[in-house]
N, C-alpha and C positions, 0 to 999 in steps of 0.2 A: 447713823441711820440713813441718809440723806447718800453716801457712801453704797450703803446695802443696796440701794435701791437701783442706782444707777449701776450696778453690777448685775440685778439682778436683770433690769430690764436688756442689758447686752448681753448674756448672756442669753435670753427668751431672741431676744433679736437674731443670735447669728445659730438657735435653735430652729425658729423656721428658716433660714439659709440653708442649712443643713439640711430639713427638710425636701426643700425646696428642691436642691441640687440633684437630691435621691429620685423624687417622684419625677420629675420633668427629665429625667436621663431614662426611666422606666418607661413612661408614657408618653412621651416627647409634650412639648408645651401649649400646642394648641388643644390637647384633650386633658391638659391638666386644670383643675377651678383650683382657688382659694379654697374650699372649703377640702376637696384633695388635702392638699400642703398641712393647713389645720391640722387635721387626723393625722397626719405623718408626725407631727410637731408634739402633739398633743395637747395644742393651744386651742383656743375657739377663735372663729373667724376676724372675731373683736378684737384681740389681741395683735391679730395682722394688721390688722386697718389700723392699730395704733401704731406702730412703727412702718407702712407700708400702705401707700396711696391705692395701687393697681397690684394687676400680676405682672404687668410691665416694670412696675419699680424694685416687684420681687426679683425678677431677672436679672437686670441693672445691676441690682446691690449685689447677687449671689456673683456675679460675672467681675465686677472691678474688684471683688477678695483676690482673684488671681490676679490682679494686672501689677502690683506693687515695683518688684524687682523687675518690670520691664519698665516702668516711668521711669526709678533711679538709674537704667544703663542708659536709657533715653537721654537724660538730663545729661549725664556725664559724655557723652557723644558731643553732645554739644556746647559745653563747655568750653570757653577759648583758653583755659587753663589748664585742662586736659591733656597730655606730652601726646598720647595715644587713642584717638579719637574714632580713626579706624580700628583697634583692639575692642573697642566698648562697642561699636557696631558686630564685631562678628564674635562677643561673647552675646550679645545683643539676641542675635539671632540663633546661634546653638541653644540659647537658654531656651528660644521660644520650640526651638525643634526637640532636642534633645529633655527638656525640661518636662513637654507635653507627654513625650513617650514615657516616660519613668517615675511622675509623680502621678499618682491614681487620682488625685481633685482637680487638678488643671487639663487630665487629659479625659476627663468625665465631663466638665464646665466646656472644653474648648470641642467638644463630640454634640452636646448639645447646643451648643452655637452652630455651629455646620450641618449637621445632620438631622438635628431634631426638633426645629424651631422654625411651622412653618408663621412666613410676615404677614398675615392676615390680619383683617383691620383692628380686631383689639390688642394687637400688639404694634401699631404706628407708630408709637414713642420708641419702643426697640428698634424698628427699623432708622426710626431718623438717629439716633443714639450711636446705631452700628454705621452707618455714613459718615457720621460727625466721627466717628473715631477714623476712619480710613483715612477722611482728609488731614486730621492730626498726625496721623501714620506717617503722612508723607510727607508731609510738615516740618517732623522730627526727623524722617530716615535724610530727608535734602539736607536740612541742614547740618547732621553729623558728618555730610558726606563735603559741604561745603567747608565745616572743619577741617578735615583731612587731606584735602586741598591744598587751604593755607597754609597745611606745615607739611607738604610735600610728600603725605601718601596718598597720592591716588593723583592723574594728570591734569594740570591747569583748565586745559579742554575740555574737561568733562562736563556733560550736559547733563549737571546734576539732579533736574526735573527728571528728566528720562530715566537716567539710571534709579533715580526712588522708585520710580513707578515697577520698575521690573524686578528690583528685588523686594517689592513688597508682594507683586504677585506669584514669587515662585517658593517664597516660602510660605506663602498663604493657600497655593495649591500644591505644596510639600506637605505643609500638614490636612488637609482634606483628605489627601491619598494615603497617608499614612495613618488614617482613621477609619480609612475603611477598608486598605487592604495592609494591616499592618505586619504581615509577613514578606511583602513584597516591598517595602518602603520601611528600614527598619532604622529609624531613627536614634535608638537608644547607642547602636554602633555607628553612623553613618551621621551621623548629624554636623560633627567638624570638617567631612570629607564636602560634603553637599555644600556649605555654606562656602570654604575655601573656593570650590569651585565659582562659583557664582561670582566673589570677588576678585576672583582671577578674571572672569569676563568685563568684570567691569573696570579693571584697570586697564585690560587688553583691547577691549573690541574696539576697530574703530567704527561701530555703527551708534555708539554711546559718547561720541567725542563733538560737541558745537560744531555746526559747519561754518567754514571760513567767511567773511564779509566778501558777496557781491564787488567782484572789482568794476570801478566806474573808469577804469583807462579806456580810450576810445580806441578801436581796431588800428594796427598799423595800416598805413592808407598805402 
């Protein structure tokens, strides 16, 4: 019985998820209420607020369903046991490209993240939530990158801050653009081409390479 319940109750839980994901992709999230969701669900309000603090925690919850299989490439990037460190970074990143275009719930979740969730004040826990993951972002992309390093893909030099920072932003205005102009940005084909490239800059470029230490030799006199 005990069994029942807690099936039934997950089961009512990833009901208004479901929910959730539908209306706030229809109406974007600032004009969606709880009692919205509700009627999508076909729960009553009360049943939110038992498994669901805010419409901020609704969001939250419906948003980390997509994130799974990018923590586990995450994790593996950085793992010092990992042969291929750089491989789990640029499947890392196809997934997040190519994944977005071709799976209808991550590219419906990751459209209402960008496009339809404006940060206005009852939603402050989302915003600091979507922060707090950036800085994780870059967190995890540095150190996959400082992985790849140690075992000789990618250059000793590399200013591995730097370089997170720029591949978190091109493929994070990769996918915006290919949310809203997806015939011109078409990821489902392009998505290992993009990524390669990017990689390719970052092994290459010398504007992504530590600069040398300050020599303190005193001028020939």
């Amino acid at each position: 019985m005990v069994r029942r319940t807690k099936e039934e109750a997950l089961e009512t839980r990833n009901g208004i998820l479901d929910a959730a994901e539908r209306v706030f992709f229809e109406k974007g999230v600032s004009r969606t209420s709880l009692a919205d969701i509700a009627q999508a669900a076909g729960v009553t309000r009360g049943a939110i607020y038992w498994h669901f603090a805010n419409k901020g925690d609704v969001f939250t919850a419906m948003f980390d369903r997509v994130l799974l299989p990018f923590d586990e490439l995450k994790a593996a990037s950085r793992d010092p046991g990992e042969p291929d460190p750089l491989g789990r970074i640029r499947e890392l990143c196809v997934l997040c490209l190519h994944g977005t275009a071709t799976d209808e719930r991550r590219r419906r979740v990751f459209d209402i993240l960008f496009l339809k969730c404006e940060f206005v004040e009852e939603m402050g826990p989302v915003v600091e939530r979507h922060q707090t993951n950036i800085r994780e972002a870059l967190v995890n992309i540095e150190g996959g990158l400082l992985n790849a390093m140690s075992k000789g893909q990618l250059p000793a030099d590399l200013d591995a801050a730097r370089a997170a920072r720029l591949l978190h932003s091109v493929i994070g205005g990769a996918l915006r653009d290919m949310l809203l102009a997806p015939e011109l940005f078409d990821m489902a084909d392009g998505a290992e081409r993009t990524v390669d490239a990017m990689l390719d800059a970052i092994r290459y470029s010398p504007a992504l390479r530590t600069a040398p230490p300050a020599s303190t030799d005193s001028p020939a006199a």
